[in-house]
C-alpha positions as CSV (number, residue, x, y, z in Angstrom):
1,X,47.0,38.3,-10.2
2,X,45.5,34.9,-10.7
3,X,42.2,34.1,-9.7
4,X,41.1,31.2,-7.4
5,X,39.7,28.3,-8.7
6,X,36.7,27.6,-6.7
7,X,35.2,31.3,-6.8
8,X,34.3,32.6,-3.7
9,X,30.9,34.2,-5.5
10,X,29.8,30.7,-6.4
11,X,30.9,28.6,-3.2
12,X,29.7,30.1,0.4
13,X,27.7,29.0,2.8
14,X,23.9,29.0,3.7
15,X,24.9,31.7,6.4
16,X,26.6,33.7,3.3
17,X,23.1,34.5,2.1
18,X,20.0,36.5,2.7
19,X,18.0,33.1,1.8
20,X,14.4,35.2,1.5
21,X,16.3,35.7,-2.5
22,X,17.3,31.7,-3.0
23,X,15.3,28.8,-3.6
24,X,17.5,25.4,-2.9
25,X,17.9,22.7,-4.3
26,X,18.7,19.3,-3.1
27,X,20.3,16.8,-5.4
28,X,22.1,13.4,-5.1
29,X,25.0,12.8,-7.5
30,X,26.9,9.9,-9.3
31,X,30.0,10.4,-10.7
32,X,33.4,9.5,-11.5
33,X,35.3,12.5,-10.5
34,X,38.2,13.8,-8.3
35,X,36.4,17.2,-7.4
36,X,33.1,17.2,-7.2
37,X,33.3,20.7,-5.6
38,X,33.7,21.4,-9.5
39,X,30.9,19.1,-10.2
40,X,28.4,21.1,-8.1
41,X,29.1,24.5,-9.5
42,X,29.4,23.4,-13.0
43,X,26.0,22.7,-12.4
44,X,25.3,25.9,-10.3
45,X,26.8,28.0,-13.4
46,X,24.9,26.0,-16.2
47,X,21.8,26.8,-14.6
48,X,22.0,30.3,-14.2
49,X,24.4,32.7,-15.3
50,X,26.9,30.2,-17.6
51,X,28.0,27.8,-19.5
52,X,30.8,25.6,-20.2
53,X,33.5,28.8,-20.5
54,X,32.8,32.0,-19.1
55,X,31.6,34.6,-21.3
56,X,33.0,38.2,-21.3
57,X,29.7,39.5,-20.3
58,X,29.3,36.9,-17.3
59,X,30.6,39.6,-14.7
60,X,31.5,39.3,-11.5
61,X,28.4,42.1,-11.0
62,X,26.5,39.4,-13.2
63,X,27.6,36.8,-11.1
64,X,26.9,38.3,-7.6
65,X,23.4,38.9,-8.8
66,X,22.4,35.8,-10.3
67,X,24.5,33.4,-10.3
68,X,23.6,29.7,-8.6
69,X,25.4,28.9,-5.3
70,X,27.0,25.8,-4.1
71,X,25.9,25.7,-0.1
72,X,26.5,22.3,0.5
73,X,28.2,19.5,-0.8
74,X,28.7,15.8,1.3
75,X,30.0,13.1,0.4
76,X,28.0,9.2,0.6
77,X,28.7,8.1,2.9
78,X,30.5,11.0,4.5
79,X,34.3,10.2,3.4
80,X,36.6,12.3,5.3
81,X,40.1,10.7,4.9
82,X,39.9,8.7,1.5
83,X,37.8,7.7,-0.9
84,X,38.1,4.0,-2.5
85,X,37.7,5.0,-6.2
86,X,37.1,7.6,-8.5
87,X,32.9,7.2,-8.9
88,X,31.5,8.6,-6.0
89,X,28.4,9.7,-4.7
90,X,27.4,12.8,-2.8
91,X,24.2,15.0,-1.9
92,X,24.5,18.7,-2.8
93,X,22.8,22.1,-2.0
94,X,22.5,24.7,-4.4
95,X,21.0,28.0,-4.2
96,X,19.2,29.5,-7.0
97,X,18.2,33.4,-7.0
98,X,14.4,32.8,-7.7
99,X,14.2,36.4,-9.5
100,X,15.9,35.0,-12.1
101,X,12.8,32.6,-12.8
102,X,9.8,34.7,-11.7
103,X,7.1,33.2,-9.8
104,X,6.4,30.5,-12.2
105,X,6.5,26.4,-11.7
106,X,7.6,26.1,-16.0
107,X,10.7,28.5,-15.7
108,X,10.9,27.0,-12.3
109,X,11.6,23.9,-13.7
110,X,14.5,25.1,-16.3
111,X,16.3,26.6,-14.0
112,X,16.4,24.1,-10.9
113,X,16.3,20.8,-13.3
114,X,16.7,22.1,-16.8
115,X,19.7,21.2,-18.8
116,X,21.2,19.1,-16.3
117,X,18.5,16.8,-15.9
118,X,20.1,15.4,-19.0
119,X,23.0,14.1,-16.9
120,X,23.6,10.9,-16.1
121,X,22.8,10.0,-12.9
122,X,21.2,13.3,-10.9
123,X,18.2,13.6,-9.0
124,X,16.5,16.3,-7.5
125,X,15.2,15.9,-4.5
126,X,13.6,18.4,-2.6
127,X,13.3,22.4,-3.0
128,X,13.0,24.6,-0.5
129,X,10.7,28.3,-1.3
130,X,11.1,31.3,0.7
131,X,7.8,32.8,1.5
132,X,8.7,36.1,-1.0
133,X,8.3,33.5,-3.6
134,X,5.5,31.2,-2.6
135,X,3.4,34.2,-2.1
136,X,3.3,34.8,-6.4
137,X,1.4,31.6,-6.3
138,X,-2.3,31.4,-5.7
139,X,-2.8,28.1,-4.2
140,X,-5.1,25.6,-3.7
141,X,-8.5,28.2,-3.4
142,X,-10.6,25.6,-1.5
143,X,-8.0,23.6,0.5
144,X,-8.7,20.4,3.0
145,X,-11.6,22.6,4.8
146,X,-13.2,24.4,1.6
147,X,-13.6,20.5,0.1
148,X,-15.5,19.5,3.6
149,X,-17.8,21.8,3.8
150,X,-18.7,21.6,0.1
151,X,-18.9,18.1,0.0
152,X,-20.5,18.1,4.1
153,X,-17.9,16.0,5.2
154,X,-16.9,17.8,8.4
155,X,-15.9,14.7,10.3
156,X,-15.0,11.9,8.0
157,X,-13.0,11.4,5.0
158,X,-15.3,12.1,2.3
159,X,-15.7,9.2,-0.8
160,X,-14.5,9.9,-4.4
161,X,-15.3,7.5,-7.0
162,X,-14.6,7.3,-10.8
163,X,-16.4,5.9,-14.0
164,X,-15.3,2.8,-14.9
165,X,-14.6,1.2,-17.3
166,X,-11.6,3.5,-18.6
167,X,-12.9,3.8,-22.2
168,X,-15.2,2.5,-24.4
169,X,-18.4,3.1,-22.6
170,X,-21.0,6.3,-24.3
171,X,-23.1,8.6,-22.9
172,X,-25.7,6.4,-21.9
173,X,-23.8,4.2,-19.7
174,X,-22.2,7.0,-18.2
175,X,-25.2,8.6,-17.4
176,X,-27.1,5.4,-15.9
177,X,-24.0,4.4,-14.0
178,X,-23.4,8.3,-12.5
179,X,-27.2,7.9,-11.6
180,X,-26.2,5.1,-9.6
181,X,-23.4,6.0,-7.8
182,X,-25.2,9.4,-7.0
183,X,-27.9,7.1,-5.6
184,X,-25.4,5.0,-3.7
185,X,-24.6,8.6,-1.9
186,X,-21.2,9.4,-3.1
187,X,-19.5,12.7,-2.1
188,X,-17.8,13.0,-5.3
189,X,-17.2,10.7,-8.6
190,X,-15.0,12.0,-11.0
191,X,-14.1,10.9,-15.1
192,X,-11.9,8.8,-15.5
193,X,-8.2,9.9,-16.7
194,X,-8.9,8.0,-19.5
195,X,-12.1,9.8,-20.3
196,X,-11.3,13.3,-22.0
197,X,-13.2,13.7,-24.5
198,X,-13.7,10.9,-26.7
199,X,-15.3,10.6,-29.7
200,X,-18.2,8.0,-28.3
201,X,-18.7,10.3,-24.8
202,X,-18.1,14.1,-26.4
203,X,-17.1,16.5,-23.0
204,X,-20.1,18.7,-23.2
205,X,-22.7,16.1,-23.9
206,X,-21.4,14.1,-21.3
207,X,-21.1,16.8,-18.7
208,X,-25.0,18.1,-19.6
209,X,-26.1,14.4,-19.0
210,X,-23.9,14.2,-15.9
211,X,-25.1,17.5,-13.9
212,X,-29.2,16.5,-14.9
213,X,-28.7,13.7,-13.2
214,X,-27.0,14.9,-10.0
215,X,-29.5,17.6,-9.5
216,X,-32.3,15.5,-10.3
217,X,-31.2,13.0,-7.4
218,X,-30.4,16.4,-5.6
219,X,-33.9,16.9,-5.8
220,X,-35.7,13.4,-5.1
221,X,-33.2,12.7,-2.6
222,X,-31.5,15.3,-0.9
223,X,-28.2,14.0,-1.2
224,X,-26.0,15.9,-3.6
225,X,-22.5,14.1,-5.5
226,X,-20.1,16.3,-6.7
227,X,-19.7,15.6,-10.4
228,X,-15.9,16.4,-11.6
229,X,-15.7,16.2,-14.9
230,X,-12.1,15.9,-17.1
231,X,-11.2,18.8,-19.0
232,X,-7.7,17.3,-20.0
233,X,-7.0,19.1,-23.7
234,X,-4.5,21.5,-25.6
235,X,-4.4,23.8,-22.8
236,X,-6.2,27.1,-24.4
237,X,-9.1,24.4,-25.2
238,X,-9.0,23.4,-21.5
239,X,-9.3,26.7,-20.2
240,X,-12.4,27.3,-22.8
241,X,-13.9,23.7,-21.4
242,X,-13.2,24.8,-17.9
243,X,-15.2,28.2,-18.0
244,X,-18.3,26.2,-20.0
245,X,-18.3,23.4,-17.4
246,X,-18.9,25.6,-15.1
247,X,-21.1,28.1,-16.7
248,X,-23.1,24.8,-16.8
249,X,-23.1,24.1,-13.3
250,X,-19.7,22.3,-13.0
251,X,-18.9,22.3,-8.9
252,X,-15.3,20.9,-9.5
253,X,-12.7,20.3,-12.4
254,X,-10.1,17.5,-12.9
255,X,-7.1,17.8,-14.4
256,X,-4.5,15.4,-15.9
257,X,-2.0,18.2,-14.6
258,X,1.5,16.1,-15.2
259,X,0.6,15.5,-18.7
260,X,-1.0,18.6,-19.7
261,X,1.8,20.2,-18.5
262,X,2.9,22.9,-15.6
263,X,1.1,26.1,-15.0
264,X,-2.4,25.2,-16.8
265,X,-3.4,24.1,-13.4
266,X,-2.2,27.4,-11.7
267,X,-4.2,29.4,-14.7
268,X,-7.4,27.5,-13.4
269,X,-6.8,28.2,-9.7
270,X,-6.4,31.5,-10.2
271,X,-9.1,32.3,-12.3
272,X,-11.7,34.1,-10.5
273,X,-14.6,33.2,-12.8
274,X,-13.7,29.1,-12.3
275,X,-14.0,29.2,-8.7
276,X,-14.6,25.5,-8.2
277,X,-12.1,22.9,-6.7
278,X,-9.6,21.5,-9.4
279,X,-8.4,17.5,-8.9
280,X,-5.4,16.5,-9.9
281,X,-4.8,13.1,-11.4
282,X,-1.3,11.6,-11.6
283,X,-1.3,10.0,-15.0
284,X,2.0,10.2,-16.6
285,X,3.9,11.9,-13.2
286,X,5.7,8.6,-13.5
287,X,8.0,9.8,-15.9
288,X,9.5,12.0,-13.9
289,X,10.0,10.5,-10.6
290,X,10.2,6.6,-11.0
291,X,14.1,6.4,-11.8
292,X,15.6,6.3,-8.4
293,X,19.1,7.8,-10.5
294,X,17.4,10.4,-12.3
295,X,14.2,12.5,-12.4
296,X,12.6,14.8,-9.6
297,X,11.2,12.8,-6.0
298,X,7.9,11.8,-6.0
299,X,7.3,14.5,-2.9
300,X,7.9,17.4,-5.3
301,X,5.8,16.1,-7.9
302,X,2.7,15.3,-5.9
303,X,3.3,17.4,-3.3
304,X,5.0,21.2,-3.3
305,X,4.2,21.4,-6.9
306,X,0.5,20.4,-7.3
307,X,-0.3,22.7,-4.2
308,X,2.0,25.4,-6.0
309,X,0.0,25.2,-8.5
310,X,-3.2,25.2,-6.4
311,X,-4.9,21.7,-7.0
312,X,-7.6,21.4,-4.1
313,X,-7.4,17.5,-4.2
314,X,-4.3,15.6,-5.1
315,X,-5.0,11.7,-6.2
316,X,-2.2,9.8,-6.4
317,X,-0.5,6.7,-5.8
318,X,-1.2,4.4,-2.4
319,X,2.1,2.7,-1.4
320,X,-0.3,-0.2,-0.6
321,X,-2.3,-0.5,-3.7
322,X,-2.0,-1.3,-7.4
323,X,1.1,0.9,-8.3
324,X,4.4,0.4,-6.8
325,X,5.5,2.8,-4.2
326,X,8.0,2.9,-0.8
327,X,5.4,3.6,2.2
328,X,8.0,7.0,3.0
329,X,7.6,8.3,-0.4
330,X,3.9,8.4,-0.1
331,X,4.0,9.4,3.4
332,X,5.9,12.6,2.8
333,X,4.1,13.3,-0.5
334,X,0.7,13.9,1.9
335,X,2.5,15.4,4.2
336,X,4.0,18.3,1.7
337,X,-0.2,18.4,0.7
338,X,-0.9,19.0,4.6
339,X,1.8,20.5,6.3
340,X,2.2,24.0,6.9
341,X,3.4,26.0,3.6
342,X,4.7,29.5,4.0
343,X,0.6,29.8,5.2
344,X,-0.8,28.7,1.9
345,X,-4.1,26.6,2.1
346,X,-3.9,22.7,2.2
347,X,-4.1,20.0,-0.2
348,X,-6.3,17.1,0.2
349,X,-4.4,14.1,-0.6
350,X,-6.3,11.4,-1.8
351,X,-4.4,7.6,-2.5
352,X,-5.7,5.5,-4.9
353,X,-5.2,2.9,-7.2
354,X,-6.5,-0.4,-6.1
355,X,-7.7,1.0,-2.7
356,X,-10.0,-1.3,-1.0
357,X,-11.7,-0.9,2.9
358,X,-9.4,-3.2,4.1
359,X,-6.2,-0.4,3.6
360,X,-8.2,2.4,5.2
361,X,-6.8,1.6,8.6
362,X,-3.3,1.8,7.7
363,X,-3.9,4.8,5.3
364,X,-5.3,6.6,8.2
365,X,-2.9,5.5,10.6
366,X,-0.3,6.9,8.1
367,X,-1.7,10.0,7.0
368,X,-4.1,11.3,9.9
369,X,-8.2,12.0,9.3
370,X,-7.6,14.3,6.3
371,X,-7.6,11.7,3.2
372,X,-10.1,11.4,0.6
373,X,-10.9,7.9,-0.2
374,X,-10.9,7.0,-3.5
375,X,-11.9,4.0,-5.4
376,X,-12.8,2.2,-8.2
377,X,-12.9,-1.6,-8.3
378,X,-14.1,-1.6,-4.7
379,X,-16.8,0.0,-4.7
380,X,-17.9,-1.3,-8.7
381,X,-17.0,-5.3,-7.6
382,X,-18.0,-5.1,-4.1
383,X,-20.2,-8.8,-3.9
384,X,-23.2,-6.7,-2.7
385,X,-23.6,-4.1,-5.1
386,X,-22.0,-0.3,-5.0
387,X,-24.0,1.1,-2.5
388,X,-22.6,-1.7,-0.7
389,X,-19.1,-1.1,-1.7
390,X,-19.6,2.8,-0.3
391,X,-20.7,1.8,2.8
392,X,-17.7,-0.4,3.5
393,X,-15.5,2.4,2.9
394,X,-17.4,4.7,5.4
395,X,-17.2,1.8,7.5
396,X,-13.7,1.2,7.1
397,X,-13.2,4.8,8.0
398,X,-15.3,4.3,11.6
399,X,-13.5,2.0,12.4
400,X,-10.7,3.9,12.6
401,X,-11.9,7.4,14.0
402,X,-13.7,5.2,16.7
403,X,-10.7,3.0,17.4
404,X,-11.9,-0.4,16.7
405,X,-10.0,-3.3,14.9
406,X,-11.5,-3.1,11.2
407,X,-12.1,-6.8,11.9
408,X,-14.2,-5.8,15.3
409,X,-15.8,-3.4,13.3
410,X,-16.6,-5.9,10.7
411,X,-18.5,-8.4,12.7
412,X,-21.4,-6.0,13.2
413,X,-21.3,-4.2,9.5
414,X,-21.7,-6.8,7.0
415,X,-20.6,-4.8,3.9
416,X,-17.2,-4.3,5.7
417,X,-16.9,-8.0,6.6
418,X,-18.3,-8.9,2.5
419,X,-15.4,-6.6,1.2
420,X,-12.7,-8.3,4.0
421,X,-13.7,-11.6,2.9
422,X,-12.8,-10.7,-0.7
423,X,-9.9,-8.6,-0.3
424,X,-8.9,-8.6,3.0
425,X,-6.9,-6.6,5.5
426,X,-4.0,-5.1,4.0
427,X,-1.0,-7.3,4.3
428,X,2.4,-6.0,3.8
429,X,3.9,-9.4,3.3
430,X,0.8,-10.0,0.3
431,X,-0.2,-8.3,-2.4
432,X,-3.2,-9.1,-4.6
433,X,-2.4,-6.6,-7.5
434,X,-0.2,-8.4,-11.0
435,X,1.2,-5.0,-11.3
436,X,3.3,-5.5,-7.4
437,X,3.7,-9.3,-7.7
């Protein structure tokens, strides 16, 4: 007896499964083909128990075990009668046994996106964990609350700054322009992405310099910043430079996570003797989720996968800033930090690049109280000076949580009004960054 062509094993339904075993995937599709039922679980195949001819050993046993499922497939739009040529496109749902991969963002990775992503035209776009397999993660250890009462920012959005310039600056800039901001009364001020650990600002001379200055300011002032320095390296060198940063007194780590690769940032968070916050910066993420025919969504990327992977504080691109972004896509991303997650701690999310006071409404209209507020040129460029520039963020922030017009607000807080004078209210209609124009 013949066998059918679309196996039974491989195509079922959502209701077919016990989904507490499946992780699923959500992908759109481009093709020209006349089944993409075949489409869907070629891919379902290649991705787990298969390849491109079945294999003595590839079992129906095998198959029933392990093998990727095609839940869902639709057409776009949703053809029903005809279809007006051969290239179509279509959204599709598979389901991948997550014992296969372990409880592991890398094999994770090569399993939901791995050969395929080499297709032409495929994205993935969202995943969906069952708790059985969340709960192998440790998580972000601090979480939206953890960060507030460290930092003693129980009812506004604490204030993050970074080093700037990028490069080129040594020690003793670093350490006079840290003193400053510390001074200005930052919450937290973090490297640059661009400051690792070059050969004009070494890591642990830098951090030494860094944390004597914070505690002496500690101590004249009272007011303590959060120093986080950069321990972006070859990851067994980042692990050593994470346990000596805080040996030294480090209270929270930053890590270039996308470009140092998945599942350095989950060693850290799990690490008992670390025990700090970790930051996550975005640098090179781009790669991955820019194409809007290829890649994995931004929400994934920022979102399920940094808190996965247990990064406290997530910075990454404002929709209204410097780097091009849809106002959904960073929506969602913040809300994937946020939401409720199989009862895994929060992330805070923290948009940046080009962030200025005059965005802070619509931020916090768009993502709620819990946002940290980072900024660079802001605060540094602000026509009164960087404590200045801090102020007109807090500002900016009041005038929200007390529900006043920024420009109200302004009238009577003249760092505000100096920093809406310069950059203004955000305008969706304007932007003032070359990179969006």
């Amino acid at each position: 007896m013949g066998k059918a062509k679309y196996d039974p094993i491989i195509f079922c339904q959502r209701e077919s499964l016990n989904m507490d075993d499946f992780i699923v995937g959500t992908y759109w599709a481009k093709a020209e083909t006349v089944d993409i039922l075949m489409r869907a679980g070629a891919m379902a195949v290649e991705q787990t128990t298969g390849t491109w001819m079945r294999v003595p050993d590839e079992t129906d046993e095998v198959r029933r075990g392990h093998v990727g499922r095609v839940i869902s497939v639709y057409n776009v739009p949703g053809y029903e009668l005809d279809c007006p040529d051969k290239e179509r496109e279509f959204i599709m749902q598979i389901a991948f046994p997550w014992e296969n991969i372990g409880q592991q963002i890398p094999e994770l990775l090569s399993t939901v996106f791995g050969n395929i992503s080499m297709s032409k035209d495929l994205k993935l776009l969202d995943l969906e964990f069952p708790k059985k397999f969340t709960d192998g993660f440790h998580g972000p250890r601090f979480g939206v609350q953890g960060i507030r009462e460290l930092t003693g920012c129980i009812d506004r959005p604490p204030v993050l700054a970074m080093i700037k310039p990028c490069t080129g600056i040594p020690i003793s800039v670093i350490e006079k322009q840290f003193e400053k901001l510390c001074r200005a009364g930052l919450d937290l001020v973090k490297d640059d992405e661009l400051i690792a650990d070059p050969v004009y600002a070494p890591f642990y001379e830098r951090v030494e310099a860094c944390l004597k200055v914070a505690e002496r300011v500690y101590e004249e002032t009272g007011h303590r910043t959060i120093y986080i320095p950069n321990i972006t390296d070859r990851q067994d060198i980042a692990l050593e430079k994470a346990h000596r940063a805080v040996e030294m007194g480090a209270r929270a780590l930053m890590i270039n996570s996308h470009a140092s690769g998945y599942g350095l940032t989950g060693a850290l968070a799990a690490d008992d003797s670390i025990n700090v916050p970790l930051l996550a910066h975005p640098c090179y993420a781009g790669a991955g989720y820019t194409s809007p025919t290829g890649g994995i969504s931004s929400t994934l990327v920022f979102g399920k996968f940094m808190r996965l992977e247990g990064a406290d504080i997530v910075v990454y691109p404002c929709a209204y800033g410097k780097v091009p972004g849809l106002k959904d896509r960073y929506i969602r991303s913040a809300q994937s930090m946020l939401s409720e997650f199989n009862g895994m701690k929060n992330t805070f999310p923290s948009p940046a690049a080009g962030l200025n006071p005059g965005m802070v409404p619509a931020i916090m209209d768009d993502l709620g109280p819990d946002v940290m507020l980072g900024a660079g040129a802001a605060m540094h460029a602000h026509p009164m000076g960087l404590k200045a520039g801090v102020e007109a963020l807090r500002q900016a922030a009041d005038s929200w949580l007390q529900d006043i017009d920024i420009r109200e607000y302004a009238k009577d807080h003249p760092e505000l009004q100096a920093a809406l004078d310069i950059w203004g209210v955000y305008d969706p209609n304007k932007s003032i960054f070359e990179l969006t124009n």
